[in-house]
C-alpha positions as a printed NumPy array, in Angstrom:
array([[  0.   ,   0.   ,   0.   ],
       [  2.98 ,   2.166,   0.463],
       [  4.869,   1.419,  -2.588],
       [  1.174,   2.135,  -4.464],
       [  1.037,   5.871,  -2.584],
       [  4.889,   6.789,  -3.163],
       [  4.698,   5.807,  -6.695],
       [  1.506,   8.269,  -7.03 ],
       [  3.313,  10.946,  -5.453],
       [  6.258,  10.312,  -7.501],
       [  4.614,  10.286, -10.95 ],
       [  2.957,  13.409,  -9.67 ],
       [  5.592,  15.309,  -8.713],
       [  7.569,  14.346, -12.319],
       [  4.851,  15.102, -14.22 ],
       [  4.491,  18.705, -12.638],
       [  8.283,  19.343, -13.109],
       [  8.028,  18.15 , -16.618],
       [  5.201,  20.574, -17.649],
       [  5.818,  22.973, -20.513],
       [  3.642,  25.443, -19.012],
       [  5.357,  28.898, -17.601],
       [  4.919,  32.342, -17.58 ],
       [  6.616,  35.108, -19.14 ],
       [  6.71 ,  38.649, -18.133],
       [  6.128,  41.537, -20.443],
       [  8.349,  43.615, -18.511],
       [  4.791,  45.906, -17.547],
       [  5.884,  48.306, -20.573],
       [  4.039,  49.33 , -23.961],
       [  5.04 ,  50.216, -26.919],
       [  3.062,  53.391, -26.831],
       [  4.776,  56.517, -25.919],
       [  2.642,  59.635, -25.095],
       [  4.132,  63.07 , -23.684],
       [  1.408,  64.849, -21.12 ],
       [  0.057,  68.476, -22.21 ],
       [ -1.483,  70.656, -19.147],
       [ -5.297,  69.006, -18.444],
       [ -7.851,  71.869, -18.768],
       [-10.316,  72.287, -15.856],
       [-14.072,  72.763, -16.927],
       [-15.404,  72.427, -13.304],
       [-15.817,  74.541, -10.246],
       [-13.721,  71.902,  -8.654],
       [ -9.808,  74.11 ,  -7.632],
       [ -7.182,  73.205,  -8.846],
       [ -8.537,  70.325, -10.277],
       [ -6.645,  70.231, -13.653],
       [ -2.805,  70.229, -11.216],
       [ -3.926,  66.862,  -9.809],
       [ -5.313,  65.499, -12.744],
       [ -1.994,  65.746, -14.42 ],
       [  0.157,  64.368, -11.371],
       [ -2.526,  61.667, -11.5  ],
       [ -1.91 ,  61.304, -14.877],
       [  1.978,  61.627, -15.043],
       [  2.279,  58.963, -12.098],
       [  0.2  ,  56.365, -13.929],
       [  1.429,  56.615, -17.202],
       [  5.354,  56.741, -16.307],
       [  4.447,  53.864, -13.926],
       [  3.595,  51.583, -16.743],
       [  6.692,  53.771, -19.149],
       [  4.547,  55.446, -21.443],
       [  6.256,  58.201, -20.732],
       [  7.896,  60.203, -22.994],
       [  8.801,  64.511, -23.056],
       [  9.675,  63.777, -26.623],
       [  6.912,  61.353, -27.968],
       [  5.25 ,  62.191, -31.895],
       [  1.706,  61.391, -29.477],
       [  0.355,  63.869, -26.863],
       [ -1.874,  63.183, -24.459],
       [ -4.78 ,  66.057, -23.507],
       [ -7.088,  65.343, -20.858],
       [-10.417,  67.615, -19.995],
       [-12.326,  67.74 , -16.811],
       [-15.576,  67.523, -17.984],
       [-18.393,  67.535, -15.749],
       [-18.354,  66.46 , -11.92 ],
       [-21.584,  65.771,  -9.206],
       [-21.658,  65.217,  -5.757],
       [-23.864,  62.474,  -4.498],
       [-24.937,  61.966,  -1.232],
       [-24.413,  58.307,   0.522],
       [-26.371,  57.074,   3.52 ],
       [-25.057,  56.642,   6.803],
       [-25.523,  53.076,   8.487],
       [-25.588,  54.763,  11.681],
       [-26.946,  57.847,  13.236],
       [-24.079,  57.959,  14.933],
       [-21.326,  58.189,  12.306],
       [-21.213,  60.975,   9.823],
       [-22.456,  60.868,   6.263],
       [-20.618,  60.378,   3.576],
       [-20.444,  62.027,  -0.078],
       [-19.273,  60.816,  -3.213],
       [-17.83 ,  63.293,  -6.238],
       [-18.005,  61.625,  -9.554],
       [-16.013,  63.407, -12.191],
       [-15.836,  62.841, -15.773],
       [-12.566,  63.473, -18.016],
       [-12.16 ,  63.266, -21.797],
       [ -9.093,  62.112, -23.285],
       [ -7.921,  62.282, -26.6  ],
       [ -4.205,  61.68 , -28.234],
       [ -2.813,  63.516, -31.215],
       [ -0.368,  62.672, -33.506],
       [  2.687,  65.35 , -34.215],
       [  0.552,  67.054, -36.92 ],
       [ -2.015,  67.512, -34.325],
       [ -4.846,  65.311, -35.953],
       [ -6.768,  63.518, -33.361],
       [ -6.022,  59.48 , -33.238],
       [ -8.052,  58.479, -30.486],
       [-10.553,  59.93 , -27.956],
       [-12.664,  58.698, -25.065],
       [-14.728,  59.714, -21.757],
       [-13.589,  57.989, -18.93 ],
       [-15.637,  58.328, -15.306],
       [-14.837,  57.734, -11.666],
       [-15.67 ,  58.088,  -7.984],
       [-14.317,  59.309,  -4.606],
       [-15.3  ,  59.793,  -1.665],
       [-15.023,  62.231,   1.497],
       [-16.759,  62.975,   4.564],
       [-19.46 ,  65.446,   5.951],
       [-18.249,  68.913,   6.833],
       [-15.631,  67.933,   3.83 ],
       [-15.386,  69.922,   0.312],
       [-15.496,  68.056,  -2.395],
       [-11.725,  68.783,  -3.453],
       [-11.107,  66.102,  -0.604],
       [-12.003,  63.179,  -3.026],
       [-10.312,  64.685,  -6.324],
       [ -6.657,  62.813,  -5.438],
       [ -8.795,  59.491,  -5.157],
       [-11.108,  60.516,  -7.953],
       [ -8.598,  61.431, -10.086],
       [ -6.04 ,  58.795,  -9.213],
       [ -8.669,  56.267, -10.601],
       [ -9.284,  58.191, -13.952],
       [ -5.628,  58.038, -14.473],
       [ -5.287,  54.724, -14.358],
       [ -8.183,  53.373, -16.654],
       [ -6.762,  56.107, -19.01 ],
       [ -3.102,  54.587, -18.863],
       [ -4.587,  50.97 , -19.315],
       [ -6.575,  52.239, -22.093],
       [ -3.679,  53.571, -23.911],
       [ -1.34 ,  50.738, -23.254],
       [ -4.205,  48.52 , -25.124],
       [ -3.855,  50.567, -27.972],
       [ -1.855,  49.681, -31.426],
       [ -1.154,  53.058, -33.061]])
């Protein structure tokens, strides 16, 4: 019964060592190279288009896209943003708020024609007594990154 069970786990064990199957790492960087022009605020929201583009900067230089000197640039617009209210569990805590803001991006070539454009949305959240410029880091920290991950899926 022993020689049965330490065969089993013997067989196992070659046949997981003799598997073809392995990963392979990209090295997390795309062939797409964008430089970053200033993001233009269309909110009441302060200072709004400054932390878009750190957002923006860290996210895309993160995943090496990149570049001062890149034939693509990258212009992102604030478009709209809303404050929604969110319920408290408790009387006891404090409510909560939620600003969702709404950027469009679009990337031009070095002739300036546009190659691609889209409208990305996202959420963040601060507490009562708060402004809503307390959830634009968060907000905009999660634009930035569906706008990177767009961009690396491109082929252009």
């Amino acid at each position: 019964m022993c020689r049965i069970r330490l065969l089993t786990l013997l067989l196992c064990l070659v046949s997981i060592l003799s598997c073809g199957y392995s990963f392979v790492l990209d090295g997390g960087t795309s062939k797409i190279r964008v430089s970053l022009e200033p993001s233009s605020n269309q909110t009441l929201l302060r200072e709004a288009g400054m932390i878009l583009d750190s957002s923006l900067e860290t996210a895309l230089d993160s995943m090496g896209m990149l570049a001062k000197d890149s034939q693509h640039s990258l212009q992102c617009t604030l478009v709209s943003s809303s404050r929604q209210g969110i319920t408290s569990s408790s009387l006891s805590s404090d409510d909560r708020y939620r600003l969702n803001i709404s950027v469009s991006a679009r990337i031009t070539d070095a002739q300036g024609k546009k190659v691609w454009s889209s409208t990305f949305t996202d959420q963040g959240g601060y507490s009562e007594g708060g402004q809503p410029e307390d959830a634009l880091d968060e907000a905009c920290t999660q634009v930035s990154l569906q706008i990177a991950r767009a961009i690396a899926s491109l082929s252009l």
